[in-house]
C-alpha positions as a Markdown table, in Angstrom:
| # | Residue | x | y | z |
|---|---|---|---|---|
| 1 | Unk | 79.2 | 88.1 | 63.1 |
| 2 | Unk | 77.3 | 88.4 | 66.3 |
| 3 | Unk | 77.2 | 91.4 | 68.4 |
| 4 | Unk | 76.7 | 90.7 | 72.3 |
| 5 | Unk | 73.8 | 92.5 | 73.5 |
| 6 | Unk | 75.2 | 93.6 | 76.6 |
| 7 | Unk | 77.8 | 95.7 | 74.8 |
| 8 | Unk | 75.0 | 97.6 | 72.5 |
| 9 | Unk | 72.7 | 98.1 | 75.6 |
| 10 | Unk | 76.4 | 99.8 | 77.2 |
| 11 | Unk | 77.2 | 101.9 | 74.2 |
| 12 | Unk | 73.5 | 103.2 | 74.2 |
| 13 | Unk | 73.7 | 103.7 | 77.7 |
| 14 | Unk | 76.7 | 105.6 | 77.7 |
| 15 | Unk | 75.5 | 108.1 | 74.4 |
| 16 | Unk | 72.2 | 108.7 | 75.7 |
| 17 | Unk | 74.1 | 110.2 | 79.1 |
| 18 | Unk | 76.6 | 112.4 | 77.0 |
| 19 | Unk | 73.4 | 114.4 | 75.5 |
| 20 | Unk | 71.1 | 117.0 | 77.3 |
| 21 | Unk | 68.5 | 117.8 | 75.3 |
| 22 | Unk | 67.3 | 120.6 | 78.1 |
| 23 | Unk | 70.0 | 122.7 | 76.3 |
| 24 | Unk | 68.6 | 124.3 | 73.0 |
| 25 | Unk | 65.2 | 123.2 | 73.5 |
| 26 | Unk | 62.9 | 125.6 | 73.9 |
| 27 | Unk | 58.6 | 124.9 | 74.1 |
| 28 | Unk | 57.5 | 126.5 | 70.1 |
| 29 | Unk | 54.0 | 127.2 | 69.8 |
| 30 | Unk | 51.9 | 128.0 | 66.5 |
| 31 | Unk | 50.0 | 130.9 | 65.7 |
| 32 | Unk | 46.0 | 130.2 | 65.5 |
| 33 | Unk | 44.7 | 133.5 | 64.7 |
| 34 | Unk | 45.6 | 137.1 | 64.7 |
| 35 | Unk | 43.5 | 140.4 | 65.1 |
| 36 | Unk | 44.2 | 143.7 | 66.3 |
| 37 | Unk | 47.5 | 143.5 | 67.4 |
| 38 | Unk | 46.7 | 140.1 | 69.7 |
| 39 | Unk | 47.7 | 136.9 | 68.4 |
| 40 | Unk | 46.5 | 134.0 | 69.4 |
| 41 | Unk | 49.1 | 131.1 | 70.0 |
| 42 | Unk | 48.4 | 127.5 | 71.0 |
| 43 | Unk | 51.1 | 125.0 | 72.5 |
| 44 | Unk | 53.0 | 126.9 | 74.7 |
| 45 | Unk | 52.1 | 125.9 | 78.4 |
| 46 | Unk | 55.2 | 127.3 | 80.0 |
| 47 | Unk | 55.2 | 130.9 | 79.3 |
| 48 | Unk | 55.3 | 133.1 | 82.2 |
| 49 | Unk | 53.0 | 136.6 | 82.2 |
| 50 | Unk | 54.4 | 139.2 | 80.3 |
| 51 | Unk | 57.3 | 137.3 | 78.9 |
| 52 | Unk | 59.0 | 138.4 | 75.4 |
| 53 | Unk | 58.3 | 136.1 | 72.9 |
| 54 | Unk | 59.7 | 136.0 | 69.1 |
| 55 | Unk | 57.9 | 134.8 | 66.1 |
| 56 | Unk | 59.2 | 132.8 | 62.7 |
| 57 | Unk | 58.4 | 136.4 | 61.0 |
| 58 | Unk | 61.0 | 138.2 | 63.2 |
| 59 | Unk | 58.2 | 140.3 | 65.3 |
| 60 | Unk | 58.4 | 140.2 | 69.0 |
| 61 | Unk | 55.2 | 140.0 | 71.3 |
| 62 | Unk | 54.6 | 139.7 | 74.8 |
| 63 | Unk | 52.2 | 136.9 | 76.7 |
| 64 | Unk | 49.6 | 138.4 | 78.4 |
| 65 | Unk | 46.5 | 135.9 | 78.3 |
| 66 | Unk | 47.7 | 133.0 | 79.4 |
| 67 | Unk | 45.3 | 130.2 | 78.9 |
| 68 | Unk | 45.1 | 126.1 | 79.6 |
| 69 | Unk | 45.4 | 125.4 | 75.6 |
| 70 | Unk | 46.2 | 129.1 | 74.8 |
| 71 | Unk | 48.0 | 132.2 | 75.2 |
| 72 | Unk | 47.4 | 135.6 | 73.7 |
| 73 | Unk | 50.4 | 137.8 | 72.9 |
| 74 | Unk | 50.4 | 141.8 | 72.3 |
| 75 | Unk | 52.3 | 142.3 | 69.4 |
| 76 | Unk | 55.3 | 144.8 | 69.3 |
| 77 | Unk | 57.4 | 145.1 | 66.3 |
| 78 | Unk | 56.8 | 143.8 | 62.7 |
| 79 | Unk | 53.4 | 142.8 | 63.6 |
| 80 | Unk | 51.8 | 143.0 | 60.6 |
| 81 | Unk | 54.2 | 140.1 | 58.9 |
| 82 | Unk | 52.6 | 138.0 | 61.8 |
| 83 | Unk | 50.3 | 135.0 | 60.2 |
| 84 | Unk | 48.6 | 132.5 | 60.9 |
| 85 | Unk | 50.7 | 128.8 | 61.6 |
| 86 | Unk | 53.7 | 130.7 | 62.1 |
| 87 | Unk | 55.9 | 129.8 | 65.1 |
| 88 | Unk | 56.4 | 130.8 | 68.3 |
| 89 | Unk | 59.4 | 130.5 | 71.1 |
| 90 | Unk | 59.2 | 132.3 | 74.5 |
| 91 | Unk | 62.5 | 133.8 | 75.3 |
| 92 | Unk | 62.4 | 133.5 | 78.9 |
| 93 | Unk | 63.1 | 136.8 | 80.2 |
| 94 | Unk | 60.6 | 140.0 | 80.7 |
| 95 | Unk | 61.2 | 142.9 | 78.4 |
| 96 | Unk | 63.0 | 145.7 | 79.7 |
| 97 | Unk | 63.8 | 149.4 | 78.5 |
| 98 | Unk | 67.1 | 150.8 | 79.3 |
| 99 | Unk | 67.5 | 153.8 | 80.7 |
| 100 | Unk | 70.6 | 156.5 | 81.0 |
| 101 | Unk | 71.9 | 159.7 | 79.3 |
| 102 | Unk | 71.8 | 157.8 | 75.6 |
| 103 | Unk | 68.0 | 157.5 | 76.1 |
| 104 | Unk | 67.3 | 161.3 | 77.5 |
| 105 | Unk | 64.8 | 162.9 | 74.8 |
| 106 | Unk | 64.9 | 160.1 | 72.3 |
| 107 | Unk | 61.4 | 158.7 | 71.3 |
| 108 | Unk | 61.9 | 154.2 | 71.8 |
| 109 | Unk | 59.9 | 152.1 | 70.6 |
| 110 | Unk | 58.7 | 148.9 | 72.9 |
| 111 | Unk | 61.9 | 146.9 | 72.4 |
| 112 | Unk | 64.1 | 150.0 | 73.1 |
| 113 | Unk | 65.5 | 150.5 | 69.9 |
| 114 | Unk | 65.5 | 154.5 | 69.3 |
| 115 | Unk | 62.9 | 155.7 | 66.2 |
């Protein structure tokens, strides 16, 4: 049984335009080192300055030293189960601390969350 070419170069064609791979794919960097609070993360080009970004361990950080090959990120919560090849994903938005009645007199911690 032969297959015309034409219809396999269609079919491929046709899935290839169904997918975006823009949705769900985010740039993941890898921990190289970490000191002091700072981590130091490689492969992440497209982080913006002072963007939140979340590690593997489940500790947040936020990009301050923004590098050609590099970036080093302040570490915020759980930052002592940050190590070294762990991952990395920026979330794209700026951290933020809400404010209002719920928050008068409470201590927060970076995130927000109340302590």
């Amino acid at each position: 049984m032969t297959i015309p070419l034409e219809s396999v170069r269609q079919e491929l064609t046709a899935a290839t335009q169904e997918l975006c791979l823009a949705d769900g794919m985010k740039p993941r960097g890898v921990v190289r080192r970490v000191g002091d609070g700072v981590a130091v993360v490689d492969g992440m080009a497209d982080v913006r300055y002072e963007e939140l970004l979340a590690f593997d361990s489940g500790a947040f950080g936020i990009a301050f030293d923004l590098r050609t090959d590099s970036l080093g990120a302040v570490l915020l919560a759980g930052a002592s189960n940050v190590r070294e090849g762990d991952g990395v994903v920026g979330l794209e938005r700026l951290p933020e601390l809400p404010v209002g009645r719920e928050a008068l007199g409470r201590v927060l911690d970076p995130l927000g969350n109340p302590l």
